[in-house]
VEXKENU-790442 format. One record per atom (N, C-alpha, C): atom name; x, y, z; residue in one letter. Coordinates in steps of 0.2 Angstrom, whole numbers. Layout:
REM residues N
+------+-------+-------+-------+-----+
| atom |     X |     Y |     Z | res |
+------+-------+-------+-------+-----+
|   CA |     X |     Y |     Z |   A |
...
+------+-------+-------+-------+-----+
This chain:
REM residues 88
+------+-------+-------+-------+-----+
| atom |     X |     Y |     Z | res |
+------+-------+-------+-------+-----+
|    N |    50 |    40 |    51 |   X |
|   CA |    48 |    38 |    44 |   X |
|    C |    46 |    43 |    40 |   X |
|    N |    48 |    44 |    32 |   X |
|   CA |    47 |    48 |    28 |   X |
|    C |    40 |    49 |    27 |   X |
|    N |    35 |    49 |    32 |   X |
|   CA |    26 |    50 |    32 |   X |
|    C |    23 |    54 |    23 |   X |
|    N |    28 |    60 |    23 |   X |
|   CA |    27 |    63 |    18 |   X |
|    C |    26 |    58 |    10 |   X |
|    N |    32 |    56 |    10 |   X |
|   CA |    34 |    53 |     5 |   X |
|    C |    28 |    46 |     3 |   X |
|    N |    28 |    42 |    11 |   X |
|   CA |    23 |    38 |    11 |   X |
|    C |    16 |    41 |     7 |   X |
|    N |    13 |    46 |    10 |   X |
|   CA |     8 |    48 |     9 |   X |
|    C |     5 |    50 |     1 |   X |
|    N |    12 |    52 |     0 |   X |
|   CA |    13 |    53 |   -10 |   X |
|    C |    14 |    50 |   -12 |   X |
|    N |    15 |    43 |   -12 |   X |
|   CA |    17 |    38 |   -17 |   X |
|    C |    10 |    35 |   -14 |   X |
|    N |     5 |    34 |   -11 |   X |
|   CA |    -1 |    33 |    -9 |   X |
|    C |    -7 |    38 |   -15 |   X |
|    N |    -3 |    44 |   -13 |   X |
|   CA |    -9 |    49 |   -17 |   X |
|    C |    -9 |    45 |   -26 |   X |
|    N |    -2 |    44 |   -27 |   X |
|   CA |     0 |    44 |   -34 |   X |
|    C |    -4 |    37 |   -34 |   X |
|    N |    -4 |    32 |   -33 |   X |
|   CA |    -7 |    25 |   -34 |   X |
|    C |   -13 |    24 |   -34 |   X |
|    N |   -16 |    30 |   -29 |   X |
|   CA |   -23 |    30 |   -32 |   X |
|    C |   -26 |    34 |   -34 |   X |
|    N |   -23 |    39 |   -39 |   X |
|   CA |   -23 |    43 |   -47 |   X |
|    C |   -22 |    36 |   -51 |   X |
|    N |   -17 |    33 |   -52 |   X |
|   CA |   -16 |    28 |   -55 |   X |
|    C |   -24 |    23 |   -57 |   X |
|    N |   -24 |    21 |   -49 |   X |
|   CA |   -30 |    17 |   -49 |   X |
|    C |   -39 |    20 |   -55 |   X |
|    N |   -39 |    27 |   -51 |   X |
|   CA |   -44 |    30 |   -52 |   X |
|    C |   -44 |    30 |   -60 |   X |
|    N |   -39 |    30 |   -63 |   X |
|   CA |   -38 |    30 |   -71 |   X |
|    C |   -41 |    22 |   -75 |   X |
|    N |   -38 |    18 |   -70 |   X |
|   CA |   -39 |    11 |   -71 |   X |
|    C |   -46 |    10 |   -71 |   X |
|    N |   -51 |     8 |   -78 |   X |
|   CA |   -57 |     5 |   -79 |   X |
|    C |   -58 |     0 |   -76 |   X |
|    N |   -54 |    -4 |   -76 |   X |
|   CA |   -58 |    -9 |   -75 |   X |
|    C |   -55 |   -13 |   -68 |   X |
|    N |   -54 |    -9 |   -63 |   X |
|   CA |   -51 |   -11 |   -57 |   X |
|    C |   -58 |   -15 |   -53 |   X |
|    N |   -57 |   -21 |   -50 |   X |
|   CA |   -61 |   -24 |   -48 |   X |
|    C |   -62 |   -22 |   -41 |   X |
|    N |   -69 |   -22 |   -37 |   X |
|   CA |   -70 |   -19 |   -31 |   X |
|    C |   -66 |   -24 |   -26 |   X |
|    N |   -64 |   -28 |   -26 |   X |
|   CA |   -60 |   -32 |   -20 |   X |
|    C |   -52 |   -29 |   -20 |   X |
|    N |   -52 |   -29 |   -26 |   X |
|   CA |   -45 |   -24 |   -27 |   X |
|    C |   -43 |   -17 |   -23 |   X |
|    N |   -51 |   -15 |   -25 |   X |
|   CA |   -49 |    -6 |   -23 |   X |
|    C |   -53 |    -9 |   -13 |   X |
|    N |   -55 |   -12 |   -11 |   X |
|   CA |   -55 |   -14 |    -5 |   X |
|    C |   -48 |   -17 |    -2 |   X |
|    N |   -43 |   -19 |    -5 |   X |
|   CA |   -37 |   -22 |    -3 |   X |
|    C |   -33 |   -16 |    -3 |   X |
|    N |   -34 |    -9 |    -5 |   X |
|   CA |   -30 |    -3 |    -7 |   X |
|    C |   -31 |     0 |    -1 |   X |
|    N |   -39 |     1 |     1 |   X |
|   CA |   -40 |     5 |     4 |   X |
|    C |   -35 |     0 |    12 |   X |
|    N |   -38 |    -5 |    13 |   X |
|   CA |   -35 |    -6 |    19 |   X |
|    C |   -27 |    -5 |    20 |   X |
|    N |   -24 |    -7 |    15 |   X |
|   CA |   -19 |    -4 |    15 |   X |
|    C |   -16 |     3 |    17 |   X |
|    N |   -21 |     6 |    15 |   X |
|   CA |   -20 |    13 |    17 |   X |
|    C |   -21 |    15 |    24 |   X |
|    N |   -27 |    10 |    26 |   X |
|   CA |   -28 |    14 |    34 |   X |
|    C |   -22 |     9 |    37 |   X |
|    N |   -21 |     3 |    35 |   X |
|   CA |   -15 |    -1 |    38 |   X |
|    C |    -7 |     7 |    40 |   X |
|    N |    -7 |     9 |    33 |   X |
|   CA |    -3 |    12 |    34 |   X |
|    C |    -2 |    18 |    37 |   X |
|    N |    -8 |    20 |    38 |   X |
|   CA |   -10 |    27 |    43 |   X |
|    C |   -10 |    23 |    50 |   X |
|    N |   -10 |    19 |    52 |   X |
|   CA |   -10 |    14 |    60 |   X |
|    C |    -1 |    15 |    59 |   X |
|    N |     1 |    14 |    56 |   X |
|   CA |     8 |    12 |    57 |   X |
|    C |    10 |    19 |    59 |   X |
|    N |    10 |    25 |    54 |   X |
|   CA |    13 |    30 |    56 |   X |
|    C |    11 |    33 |    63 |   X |
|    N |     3 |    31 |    64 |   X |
|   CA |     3 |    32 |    71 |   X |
|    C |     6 |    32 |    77 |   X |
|    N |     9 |    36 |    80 |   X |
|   CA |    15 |    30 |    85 |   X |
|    C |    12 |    31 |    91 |   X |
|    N |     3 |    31 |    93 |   X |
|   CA |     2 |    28 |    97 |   X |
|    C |     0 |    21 |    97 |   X |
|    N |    -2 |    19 |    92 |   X |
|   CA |    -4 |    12 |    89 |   X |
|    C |     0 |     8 |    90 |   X |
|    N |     3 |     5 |    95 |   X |
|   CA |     7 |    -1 |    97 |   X |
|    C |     3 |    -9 |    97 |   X |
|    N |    -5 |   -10 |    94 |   X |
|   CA |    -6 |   -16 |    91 |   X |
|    C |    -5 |   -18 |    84 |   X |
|    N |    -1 |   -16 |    82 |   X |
|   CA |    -2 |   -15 |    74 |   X |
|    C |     1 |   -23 |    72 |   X |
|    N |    -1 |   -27 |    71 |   X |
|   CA |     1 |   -36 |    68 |   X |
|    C |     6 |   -34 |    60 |   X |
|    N |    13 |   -31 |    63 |   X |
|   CA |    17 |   -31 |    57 |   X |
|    C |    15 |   -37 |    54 |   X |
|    N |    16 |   -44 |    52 |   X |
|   CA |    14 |   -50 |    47 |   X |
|    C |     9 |   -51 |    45 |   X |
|    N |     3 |   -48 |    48 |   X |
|   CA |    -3 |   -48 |    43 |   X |
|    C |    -2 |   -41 |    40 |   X |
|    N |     0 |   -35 |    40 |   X |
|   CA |     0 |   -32 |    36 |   X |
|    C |     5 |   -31 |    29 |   X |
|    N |    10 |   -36 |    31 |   X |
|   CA |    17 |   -37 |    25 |   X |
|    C |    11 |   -44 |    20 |   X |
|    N |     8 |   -46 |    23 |   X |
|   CA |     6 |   -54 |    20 |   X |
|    C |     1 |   -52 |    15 |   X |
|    N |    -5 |   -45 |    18 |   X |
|   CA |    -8 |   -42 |    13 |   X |
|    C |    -5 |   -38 |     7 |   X |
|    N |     0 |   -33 |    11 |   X |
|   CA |     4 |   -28 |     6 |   X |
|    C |     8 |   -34 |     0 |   X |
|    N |     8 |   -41 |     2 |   X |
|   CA |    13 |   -43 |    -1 |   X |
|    C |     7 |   -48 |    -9 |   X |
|    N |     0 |   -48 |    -4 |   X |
|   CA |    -4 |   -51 |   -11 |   X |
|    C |    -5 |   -47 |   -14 |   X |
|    N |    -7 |   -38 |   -12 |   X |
|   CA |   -10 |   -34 |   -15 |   X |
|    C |    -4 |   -33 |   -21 |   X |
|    N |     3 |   -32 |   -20 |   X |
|   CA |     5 |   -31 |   -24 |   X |
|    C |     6 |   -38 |   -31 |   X |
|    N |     6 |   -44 |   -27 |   X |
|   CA |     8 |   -50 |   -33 |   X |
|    C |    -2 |   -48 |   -37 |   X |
|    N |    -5 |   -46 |   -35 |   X |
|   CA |   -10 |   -43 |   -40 |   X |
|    C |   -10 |   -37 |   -43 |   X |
|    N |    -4 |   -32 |   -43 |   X |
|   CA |    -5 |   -30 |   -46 |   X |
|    C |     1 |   -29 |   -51 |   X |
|    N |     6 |   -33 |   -49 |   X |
|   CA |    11 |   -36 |   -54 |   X |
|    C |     7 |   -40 |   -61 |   X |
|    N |     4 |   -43 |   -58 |   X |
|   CA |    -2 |   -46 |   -63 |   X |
|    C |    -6 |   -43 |   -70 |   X |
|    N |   -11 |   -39 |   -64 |   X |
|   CA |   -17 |   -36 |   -69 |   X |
|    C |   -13 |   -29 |   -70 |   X |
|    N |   -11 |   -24 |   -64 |   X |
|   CA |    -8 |   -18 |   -65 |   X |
|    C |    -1 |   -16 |   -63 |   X |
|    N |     3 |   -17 |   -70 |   X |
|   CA |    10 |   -15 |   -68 |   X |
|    C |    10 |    -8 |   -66 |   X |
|    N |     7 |    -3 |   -69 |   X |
|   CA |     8 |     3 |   -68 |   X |
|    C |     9 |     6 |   -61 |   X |
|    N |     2 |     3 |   -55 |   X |
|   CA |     1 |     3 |   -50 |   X |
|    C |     7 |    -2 |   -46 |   X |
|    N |    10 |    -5 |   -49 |   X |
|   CA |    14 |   -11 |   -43 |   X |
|    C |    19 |    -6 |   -43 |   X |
|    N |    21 |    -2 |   -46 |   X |
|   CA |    29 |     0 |   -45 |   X |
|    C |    27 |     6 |   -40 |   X |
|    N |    21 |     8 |   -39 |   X |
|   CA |    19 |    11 |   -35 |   X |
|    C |    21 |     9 |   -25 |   X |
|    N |    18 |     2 |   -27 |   X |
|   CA |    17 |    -1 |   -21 |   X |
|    C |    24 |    -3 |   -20 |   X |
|    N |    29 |    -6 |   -23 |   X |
|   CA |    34 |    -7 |   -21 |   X |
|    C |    38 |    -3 |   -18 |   X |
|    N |    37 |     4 |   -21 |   X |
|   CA |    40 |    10 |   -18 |   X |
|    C |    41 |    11 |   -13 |   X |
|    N |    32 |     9 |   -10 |   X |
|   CA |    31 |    11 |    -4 |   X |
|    C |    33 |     6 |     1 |   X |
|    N |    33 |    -2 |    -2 |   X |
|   CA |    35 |    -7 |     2 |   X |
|    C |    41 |    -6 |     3 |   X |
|    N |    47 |    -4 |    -2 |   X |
|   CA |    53 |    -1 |    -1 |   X |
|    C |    55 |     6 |     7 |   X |
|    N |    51 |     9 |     5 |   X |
|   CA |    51 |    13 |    11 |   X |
|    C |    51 |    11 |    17 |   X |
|    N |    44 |     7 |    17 |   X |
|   CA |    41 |     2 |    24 |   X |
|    C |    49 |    -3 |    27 |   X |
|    N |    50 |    -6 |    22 |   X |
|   CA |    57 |   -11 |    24 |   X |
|    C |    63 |    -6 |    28 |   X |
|    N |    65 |     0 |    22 |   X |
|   CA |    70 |     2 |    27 |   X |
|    C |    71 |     5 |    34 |   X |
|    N |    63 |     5 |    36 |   X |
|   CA |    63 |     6 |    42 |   X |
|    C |    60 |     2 |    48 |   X |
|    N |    60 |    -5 |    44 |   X |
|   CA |    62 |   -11 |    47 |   X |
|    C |    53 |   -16 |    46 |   X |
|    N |    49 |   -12 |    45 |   X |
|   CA |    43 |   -16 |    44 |   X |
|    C |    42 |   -19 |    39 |   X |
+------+-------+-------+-------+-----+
């Protein structure tokens, strides 16, 4: 898995975010878990990881931010694109 590129389109979303005033804290708690989600993934000791809660979160986080933050969705999509071609 491209971890690198993971890791960059992560850094870049949350520049993004950090820019964004008026980001709600339940928001930026949805990002974060996302992140550690995705750091458990790369992990390849971490054999408990619940692929379908993690797709069901990355997939509210992002219809939120289709919403309120287009800027940051293209973000996450990238990275959801990444996560899919290697089957997650």
């Amino acid at each position: 898995m491209p971890e690198k590129d993971l890791k960059t389109l992560l850094s870049e979303l949350n520049e993004i975010l950090d820019t964004t005033e008026e980001l709600d804290p339940e928001t930026r708690a949805m990002v974060v878990d996302l992140e550690a989600d995705i750091d458990r993934l790369l992990d390849t000791e971490d054999e408990g990881m619940d692929f379908d809660t993690f797709r069901e979160g990355a997939q509210s986080l992002q219809a939120r931010f289709r919403t309120d933050y287009p800027m940051a969705d293209r973000f996450l999509r990238e990275i959801m694109d990444m996560l899919a071609k290697v089957g997650i």
